[in-house]
DOPAZA-172603 format. One record per residue: residue number from 1; x, y, z of N, C-alpha, C in turn. Coordinates in nm, 3 decimals, padded with zeros to 5 digits. Example, Ala and Ser with C-alpha at 12.3 -4.5 7.8 and 13.67 -1.06 7.14 Angstrom:
! DOPAZA-172603
<node i="1" n_x="01.319" n_y="-00.569" n_z="00.780" ca_x="01.230" ca_y="-00.450" ca_z="00.780" c_x="01.320" c_y="-00.330" c_z="00.780"/>
<node i="2" n_x="01.285" n_y="-00.225" n_z="00.708" ca_x="01.367" ca_y="-00.106" ca_z="00.714" c_x="01.290" c_y="00.003" c_z="00.787"/>
This chain:
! DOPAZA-172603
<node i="1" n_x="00.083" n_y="-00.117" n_z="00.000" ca_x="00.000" ca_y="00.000" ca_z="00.000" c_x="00.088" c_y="00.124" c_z="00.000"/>
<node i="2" n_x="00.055" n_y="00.228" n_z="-00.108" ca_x="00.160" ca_y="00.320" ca_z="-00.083" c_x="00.099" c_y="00.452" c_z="00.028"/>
<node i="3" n_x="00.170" n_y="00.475" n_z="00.109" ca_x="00.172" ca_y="00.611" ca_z="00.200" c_x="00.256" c_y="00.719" c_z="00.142"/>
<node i="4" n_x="00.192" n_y="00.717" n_z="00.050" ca_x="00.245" ca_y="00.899" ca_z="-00.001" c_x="00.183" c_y="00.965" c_z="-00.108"/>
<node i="5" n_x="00.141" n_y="01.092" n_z="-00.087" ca_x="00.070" ca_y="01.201" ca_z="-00.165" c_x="00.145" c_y="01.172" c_z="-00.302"/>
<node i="6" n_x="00.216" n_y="01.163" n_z="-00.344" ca_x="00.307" ca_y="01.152" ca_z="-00.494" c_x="00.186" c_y="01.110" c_z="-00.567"/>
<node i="7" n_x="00.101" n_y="01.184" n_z="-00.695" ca_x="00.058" ca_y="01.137" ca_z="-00.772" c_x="00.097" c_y="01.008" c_z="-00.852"/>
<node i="8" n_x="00.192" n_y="01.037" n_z="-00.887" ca_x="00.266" ca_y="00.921" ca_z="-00.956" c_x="00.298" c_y="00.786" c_z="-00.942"/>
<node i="9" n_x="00.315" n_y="00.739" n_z="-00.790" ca_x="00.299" ca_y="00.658" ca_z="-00.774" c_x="00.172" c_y="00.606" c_z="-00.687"/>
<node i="10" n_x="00.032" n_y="00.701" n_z="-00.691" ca_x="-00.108" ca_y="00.676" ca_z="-00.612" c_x="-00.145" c_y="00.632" c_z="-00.795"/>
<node i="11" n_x="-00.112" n_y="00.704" n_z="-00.886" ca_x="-00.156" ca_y="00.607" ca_z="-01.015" c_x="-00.092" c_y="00.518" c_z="-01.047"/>
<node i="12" n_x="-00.012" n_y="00.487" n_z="-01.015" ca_x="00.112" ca_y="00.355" ca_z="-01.019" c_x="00.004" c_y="00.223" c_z="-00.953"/>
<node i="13" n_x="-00.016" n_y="00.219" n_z="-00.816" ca_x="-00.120" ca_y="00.169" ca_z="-00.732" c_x="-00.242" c_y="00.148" c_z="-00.770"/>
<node i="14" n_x="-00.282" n_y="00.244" n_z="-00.823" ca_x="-00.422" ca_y="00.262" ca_z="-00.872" c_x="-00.430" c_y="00.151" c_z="-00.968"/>
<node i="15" n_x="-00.330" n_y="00.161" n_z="-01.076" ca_x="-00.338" ca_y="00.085" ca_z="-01.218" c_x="-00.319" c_y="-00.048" c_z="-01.148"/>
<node i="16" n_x="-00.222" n_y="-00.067" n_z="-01.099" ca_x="-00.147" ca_y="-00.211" ca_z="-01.038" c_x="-00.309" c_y="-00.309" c_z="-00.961"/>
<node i="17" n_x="-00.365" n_y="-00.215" n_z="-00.869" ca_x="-00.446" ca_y="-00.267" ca_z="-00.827" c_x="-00.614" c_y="-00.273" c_z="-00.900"/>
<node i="18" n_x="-00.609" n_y="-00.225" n_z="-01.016" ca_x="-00.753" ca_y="-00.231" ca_z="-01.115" c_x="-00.715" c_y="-00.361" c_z="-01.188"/>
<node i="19" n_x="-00.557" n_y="-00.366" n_z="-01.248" ca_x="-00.497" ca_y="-00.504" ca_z="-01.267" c_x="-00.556" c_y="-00.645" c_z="-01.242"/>
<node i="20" n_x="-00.550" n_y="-00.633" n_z="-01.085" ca_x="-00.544" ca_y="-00.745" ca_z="-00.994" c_x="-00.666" c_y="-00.756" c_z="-00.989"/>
<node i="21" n_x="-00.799" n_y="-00.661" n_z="-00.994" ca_x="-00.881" ca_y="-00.694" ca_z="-00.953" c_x="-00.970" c_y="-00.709" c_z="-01.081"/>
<node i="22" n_x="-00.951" n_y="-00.676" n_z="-01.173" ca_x="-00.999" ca_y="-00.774" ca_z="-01.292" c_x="-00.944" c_y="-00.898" c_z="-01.303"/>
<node i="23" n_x="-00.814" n_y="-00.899" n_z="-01.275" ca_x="-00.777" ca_y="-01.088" ca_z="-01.289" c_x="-00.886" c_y="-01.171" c_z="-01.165"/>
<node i="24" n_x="-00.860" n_y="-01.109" n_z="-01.070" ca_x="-01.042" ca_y="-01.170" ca_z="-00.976" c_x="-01.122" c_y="-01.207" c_z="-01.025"/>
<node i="25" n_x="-01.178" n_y="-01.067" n_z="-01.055" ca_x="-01.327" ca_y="-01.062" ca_z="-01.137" c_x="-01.293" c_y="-01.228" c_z="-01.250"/>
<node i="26" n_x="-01.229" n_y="-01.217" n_z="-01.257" ca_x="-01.240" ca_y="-01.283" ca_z="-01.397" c_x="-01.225" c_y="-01.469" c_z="-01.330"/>
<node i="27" n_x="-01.152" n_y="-01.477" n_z="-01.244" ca_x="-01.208" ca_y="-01.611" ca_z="-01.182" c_x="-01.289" c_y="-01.616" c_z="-01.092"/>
<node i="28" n_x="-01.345" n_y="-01.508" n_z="-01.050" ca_x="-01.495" ca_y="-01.522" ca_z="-00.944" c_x="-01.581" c_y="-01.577" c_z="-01.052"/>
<node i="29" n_x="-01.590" n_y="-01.542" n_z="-01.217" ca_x="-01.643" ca_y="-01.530" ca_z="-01.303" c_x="-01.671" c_y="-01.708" c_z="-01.312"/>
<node i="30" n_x="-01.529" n_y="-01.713" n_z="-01.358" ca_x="-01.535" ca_y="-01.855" ca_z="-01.383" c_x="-01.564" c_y="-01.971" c_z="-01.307"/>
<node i="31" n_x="-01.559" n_y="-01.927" n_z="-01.144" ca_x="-01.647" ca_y="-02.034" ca_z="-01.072" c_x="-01.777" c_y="-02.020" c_z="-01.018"/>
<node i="32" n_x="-01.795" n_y="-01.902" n_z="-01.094" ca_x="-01.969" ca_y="-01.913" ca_z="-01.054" c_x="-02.007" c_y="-01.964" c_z="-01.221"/>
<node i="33" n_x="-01.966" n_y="-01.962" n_z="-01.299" ca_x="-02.024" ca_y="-02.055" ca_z="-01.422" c_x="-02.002" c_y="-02.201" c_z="-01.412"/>
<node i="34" n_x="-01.899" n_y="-02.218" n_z="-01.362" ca_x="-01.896" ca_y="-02.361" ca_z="-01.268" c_x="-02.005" c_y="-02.411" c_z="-01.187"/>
<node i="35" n_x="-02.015" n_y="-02.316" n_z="-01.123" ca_x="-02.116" ca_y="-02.381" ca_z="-01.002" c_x="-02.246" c_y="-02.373" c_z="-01.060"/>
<node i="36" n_x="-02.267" n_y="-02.282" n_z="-01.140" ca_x="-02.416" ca_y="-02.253" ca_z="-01.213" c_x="-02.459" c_y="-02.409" c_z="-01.317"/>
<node i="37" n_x="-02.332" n_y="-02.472" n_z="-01.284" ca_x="-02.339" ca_y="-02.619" ca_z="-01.381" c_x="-02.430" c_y="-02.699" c_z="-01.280"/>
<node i="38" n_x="-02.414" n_y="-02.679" n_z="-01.183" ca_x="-02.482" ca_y="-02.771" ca_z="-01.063" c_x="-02.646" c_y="-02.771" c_z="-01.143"/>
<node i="39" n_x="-02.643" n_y="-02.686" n_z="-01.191" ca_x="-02.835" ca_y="-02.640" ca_z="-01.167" c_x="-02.918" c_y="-02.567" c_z="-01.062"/>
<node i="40" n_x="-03.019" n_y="-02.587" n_z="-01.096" ca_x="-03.074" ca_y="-02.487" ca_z="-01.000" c_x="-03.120" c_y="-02.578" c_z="-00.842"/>
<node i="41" n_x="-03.134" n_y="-02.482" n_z="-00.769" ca_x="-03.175" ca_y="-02.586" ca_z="-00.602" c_x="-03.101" c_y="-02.501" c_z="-00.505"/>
<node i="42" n_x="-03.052" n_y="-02.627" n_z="-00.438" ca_x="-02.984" ca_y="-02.608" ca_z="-00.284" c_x="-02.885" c_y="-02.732" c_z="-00.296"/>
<node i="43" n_x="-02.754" n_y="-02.717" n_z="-00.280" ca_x="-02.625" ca_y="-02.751" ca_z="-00.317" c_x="-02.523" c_y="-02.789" c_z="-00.163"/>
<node i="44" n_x="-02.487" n_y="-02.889" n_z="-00.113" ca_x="-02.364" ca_y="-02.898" ca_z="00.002" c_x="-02.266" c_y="-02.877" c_z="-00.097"/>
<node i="45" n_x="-02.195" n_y="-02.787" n_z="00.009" ca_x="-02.041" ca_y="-02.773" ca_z="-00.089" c_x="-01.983" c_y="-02.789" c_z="00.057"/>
<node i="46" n_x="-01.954" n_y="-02.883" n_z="00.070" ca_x="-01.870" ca_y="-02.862" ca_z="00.257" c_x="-01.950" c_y="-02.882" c_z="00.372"/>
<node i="47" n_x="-01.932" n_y="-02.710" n_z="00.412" ca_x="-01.987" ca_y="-02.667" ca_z="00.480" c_x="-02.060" c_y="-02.531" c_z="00.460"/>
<node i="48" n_x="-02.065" n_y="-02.497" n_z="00.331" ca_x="-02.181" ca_y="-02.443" ca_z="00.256" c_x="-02.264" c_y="-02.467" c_z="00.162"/>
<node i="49" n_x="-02.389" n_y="-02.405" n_z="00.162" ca_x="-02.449" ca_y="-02.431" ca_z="00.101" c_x="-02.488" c_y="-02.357" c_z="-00.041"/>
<node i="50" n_x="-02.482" n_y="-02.383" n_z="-00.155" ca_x="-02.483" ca_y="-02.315" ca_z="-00.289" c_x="-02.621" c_y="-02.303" c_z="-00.353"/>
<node i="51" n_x="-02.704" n_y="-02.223" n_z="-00.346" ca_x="-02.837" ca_y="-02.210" ca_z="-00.406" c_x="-02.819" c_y="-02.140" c_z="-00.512"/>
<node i="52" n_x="-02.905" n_y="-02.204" n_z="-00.614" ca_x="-02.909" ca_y="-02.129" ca_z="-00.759" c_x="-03.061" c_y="-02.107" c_z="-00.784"/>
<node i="53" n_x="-03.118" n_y="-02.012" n_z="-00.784" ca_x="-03.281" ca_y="-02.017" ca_z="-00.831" c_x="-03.270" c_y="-01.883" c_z="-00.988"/>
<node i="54" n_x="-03.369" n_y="-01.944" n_z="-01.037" ca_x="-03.382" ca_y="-01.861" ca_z="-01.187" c_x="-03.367" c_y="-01.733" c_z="-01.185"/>
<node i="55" n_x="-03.298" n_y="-01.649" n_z="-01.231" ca_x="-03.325" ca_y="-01.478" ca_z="-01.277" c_x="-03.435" c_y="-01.416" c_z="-01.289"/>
<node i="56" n_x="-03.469" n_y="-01.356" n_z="-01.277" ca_x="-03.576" ca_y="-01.290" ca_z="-01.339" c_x="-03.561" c_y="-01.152" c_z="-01.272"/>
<node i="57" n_x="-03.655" n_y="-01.052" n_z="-01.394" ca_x="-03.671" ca_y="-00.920" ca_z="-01.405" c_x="-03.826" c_y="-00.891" c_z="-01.445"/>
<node i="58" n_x="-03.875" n_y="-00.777" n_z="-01.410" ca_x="-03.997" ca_y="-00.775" ca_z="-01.434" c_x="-03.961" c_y="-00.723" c_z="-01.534"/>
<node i="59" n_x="-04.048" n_y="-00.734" n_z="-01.678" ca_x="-04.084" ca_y="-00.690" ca_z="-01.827" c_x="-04.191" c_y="-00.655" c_z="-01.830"/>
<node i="60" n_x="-04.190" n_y="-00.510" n_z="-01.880" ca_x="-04.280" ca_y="-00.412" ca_z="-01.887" c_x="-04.358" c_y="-00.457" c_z="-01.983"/>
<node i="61" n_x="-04.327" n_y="-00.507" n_z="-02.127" ca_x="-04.407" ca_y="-00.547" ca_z="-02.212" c_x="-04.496" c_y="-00.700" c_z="-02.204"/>
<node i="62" n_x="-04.455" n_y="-00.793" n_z="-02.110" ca_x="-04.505" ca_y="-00.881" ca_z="-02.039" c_x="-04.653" c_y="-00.850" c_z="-01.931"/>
<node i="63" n_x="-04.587" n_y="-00.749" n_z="-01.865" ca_x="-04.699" ca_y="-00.666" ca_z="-01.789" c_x="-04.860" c_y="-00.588" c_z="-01.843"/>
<node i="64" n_x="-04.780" n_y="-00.545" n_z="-01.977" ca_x="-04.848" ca_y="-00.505" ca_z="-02.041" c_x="-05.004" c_y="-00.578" c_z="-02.087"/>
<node i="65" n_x="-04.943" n_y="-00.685" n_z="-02.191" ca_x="-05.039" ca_y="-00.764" ca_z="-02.178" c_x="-05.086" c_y="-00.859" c_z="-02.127"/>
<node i="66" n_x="-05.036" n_y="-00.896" n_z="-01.991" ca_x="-05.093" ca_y="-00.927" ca_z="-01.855" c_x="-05.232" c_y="-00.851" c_z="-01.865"/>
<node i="67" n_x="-05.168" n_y="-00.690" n_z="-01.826" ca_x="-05.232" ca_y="-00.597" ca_z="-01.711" c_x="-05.375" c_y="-00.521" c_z="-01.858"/>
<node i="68" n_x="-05.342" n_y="-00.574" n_z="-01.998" ca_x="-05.446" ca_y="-00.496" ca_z="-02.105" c_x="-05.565" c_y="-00.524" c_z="-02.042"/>
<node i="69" n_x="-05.638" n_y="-00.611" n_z="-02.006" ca_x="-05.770" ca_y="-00.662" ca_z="-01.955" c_x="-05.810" c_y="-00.592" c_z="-01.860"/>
<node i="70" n_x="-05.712" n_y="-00.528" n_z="-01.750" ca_x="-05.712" ca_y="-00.417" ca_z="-01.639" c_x="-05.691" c_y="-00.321" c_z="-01.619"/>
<node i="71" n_x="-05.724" n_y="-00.192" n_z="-01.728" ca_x="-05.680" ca_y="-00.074" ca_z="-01.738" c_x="-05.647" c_y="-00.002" c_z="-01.598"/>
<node i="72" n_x="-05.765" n_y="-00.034" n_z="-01.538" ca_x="-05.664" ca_y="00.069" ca_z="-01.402" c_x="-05.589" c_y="00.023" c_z="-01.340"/>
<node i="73" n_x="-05.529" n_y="-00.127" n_z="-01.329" ca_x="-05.418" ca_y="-00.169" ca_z="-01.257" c_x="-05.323" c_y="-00.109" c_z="-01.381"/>
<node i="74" n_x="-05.318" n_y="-00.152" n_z="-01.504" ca_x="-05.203" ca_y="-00.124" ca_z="-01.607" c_x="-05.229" c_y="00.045" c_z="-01.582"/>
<node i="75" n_x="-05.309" n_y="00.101" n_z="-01.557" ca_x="-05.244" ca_y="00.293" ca_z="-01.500" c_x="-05.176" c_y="00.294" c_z="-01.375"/>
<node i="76" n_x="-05.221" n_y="00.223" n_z="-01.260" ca_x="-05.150" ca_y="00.220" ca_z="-01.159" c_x="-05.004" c_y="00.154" c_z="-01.160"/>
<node i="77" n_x="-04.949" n_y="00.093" n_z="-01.225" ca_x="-04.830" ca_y="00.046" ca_z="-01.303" c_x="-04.761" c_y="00.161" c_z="-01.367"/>
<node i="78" n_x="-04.812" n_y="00.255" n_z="-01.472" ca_x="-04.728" ca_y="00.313" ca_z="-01.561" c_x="-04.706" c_y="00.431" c_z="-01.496"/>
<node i="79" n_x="-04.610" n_y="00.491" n_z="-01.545" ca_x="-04.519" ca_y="00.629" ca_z="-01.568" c_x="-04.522" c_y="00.683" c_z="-01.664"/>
<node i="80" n_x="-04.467" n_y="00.803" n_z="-01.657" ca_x="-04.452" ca_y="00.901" ca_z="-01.759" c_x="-04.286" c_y="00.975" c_z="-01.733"/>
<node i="81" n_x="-04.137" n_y="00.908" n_z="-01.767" ca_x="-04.032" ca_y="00.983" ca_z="-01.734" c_x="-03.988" c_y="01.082" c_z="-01.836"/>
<node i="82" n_x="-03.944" n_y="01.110" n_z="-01.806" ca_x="-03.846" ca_y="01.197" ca_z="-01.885" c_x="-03.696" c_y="01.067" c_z="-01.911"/>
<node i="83" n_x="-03.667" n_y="01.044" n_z="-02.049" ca_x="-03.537" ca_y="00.985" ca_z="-02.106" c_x="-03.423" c_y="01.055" c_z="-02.117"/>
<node i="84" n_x="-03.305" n_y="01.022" n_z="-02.018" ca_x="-03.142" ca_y="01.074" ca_z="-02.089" c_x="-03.137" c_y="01.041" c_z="-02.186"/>
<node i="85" n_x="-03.136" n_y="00.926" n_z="-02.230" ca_x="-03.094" ca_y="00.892" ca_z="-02.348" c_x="-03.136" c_y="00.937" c_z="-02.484"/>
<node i="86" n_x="-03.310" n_y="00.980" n_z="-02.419" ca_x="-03.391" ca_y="01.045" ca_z="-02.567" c_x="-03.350" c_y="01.162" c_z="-02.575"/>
<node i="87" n_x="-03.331" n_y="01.264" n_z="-02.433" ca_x="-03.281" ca_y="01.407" ca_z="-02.426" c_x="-03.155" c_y="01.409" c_z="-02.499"/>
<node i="88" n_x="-03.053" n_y="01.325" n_z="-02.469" ca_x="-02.959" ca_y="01.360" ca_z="-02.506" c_x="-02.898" c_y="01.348" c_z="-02.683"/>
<node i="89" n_x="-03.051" n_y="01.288" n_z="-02.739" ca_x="-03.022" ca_y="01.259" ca_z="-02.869" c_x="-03.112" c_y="01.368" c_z="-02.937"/>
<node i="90" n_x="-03.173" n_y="01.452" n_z="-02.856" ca_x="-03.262" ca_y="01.568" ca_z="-02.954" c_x="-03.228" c_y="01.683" c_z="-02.873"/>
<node i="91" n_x="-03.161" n_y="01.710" n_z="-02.764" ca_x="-03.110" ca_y="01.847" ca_z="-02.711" c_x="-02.986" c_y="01.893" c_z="-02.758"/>
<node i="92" n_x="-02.988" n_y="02.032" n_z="-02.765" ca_x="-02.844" ca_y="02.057" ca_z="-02.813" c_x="-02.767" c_y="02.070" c_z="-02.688"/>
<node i="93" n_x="-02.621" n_y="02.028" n_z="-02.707" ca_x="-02.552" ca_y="01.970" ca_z="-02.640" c_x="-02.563" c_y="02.115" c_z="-02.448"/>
<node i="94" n_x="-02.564" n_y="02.218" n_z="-02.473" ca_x="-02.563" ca_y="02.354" ca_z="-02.427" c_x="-02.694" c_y="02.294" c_z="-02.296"/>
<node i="95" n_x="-02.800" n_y="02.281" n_z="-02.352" ca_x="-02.931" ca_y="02.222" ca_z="-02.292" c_x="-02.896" c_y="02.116" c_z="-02.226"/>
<node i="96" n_x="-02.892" n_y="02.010" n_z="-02.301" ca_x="-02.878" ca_y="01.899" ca_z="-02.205" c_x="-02.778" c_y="01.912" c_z="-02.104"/>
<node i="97" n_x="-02.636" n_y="01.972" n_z="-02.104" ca_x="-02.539" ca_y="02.011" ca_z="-01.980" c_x="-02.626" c_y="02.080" c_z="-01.883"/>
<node i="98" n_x="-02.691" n_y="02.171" n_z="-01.942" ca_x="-02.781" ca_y="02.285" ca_z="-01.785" c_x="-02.891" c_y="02.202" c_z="-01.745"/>
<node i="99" n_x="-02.927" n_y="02.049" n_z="-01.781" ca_x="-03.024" ca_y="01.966" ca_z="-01.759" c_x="-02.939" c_y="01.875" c_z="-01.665"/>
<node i="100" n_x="-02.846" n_y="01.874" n_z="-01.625" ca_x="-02.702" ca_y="01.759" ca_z="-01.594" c_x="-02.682" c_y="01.836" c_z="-01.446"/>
<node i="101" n_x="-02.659" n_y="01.735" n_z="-01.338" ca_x="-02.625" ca_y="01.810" ca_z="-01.244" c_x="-02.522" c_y="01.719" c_z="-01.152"/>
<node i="102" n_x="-02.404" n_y="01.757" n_z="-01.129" ca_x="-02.325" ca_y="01.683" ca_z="-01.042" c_x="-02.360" c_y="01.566" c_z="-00.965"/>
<node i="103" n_x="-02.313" n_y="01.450" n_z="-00.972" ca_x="-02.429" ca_y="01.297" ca_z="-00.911" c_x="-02.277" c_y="01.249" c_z="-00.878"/>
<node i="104" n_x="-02.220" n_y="01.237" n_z="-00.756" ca_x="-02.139" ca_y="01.143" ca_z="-00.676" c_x="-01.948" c_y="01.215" c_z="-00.704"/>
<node i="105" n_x="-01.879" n_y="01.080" n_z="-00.652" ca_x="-01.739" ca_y="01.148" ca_z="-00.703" c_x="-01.728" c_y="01.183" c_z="-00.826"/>
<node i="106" n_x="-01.574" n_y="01.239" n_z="-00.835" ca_x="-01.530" ca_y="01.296" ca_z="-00.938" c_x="-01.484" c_y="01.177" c_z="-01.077"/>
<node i="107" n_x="-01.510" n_y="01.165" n_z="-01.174" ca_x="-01.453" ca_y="01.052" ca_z="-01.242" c_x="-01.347" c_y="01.028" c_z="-01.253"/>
<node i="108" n_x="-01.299" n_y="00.886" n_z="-01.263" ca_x="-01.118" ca_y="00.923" ca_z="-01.248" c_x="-01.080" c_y="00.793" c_z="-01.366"/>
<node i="109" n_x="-01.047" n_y="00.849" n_z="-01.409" ca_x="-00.971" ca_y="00.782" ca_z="-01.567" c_x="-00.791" c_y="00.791" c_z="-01.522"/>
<node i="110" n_x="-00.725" n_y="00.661" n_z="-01.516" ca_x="-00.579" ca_y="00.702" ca_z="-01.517" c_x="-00.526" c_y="00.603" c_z="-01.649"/>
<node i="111" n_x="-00.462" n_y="00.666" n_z="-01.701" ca_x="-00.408" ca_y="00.565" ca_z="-01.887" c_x="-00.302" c_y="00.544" c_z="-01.908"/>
């Protein structure tokens, strides 16, 4: 761990340790596709236990025609947002910045 203000070597560290922790990522990766071989359930591994149950996400268009037969549950369901992604493809660039407002740390890119 380095103890010292020196930019140079806090990005030295920085890089060294984004390194290491994608080589992780990358076998945490590979033994949970391992274990996802088991199937789904409740699993002894030892002295733990490994549960796998299905994914799921709710789908709006699923809901949809679920909820067509029930107009006021399918209103009590919907929204009306406002899109970044749509703003940012029909605002000029000037607009969408004064629409943008500082959200967490500072970004930090080191290359």
């Amino acid at each position: 761990m380095t103890t010292t203000s020196d930019p140079a070597l806090l990005a030295a560290e920085y890089l060294d340790l984004r390194d290491r922790i994608a080589e992780l990522k990358t076998r945490q990766d590979q033994l949970a596709a391992q274990l996802r071989n088991l199937g789904a359930g409740r699993h002894t591994a030892g002295n733990l236990t490994v549960t796998l149950t299905p994914a799921k996400r709710f789908n709006p268009d699923q809901a949809r025609t679920i909820l067509a037969a029930n107009p006021d549950l399918l209103a009590a369901c919907s929204d009306t947002v406002i899109s970044a992604t749509k703003a940012k493809a029909v605002l000029p660039p000037a607009i969408y910045e004064a629409c943008s407002v500082e959200a967490g740390d500072l970004r930090l890119a080191v290359r």
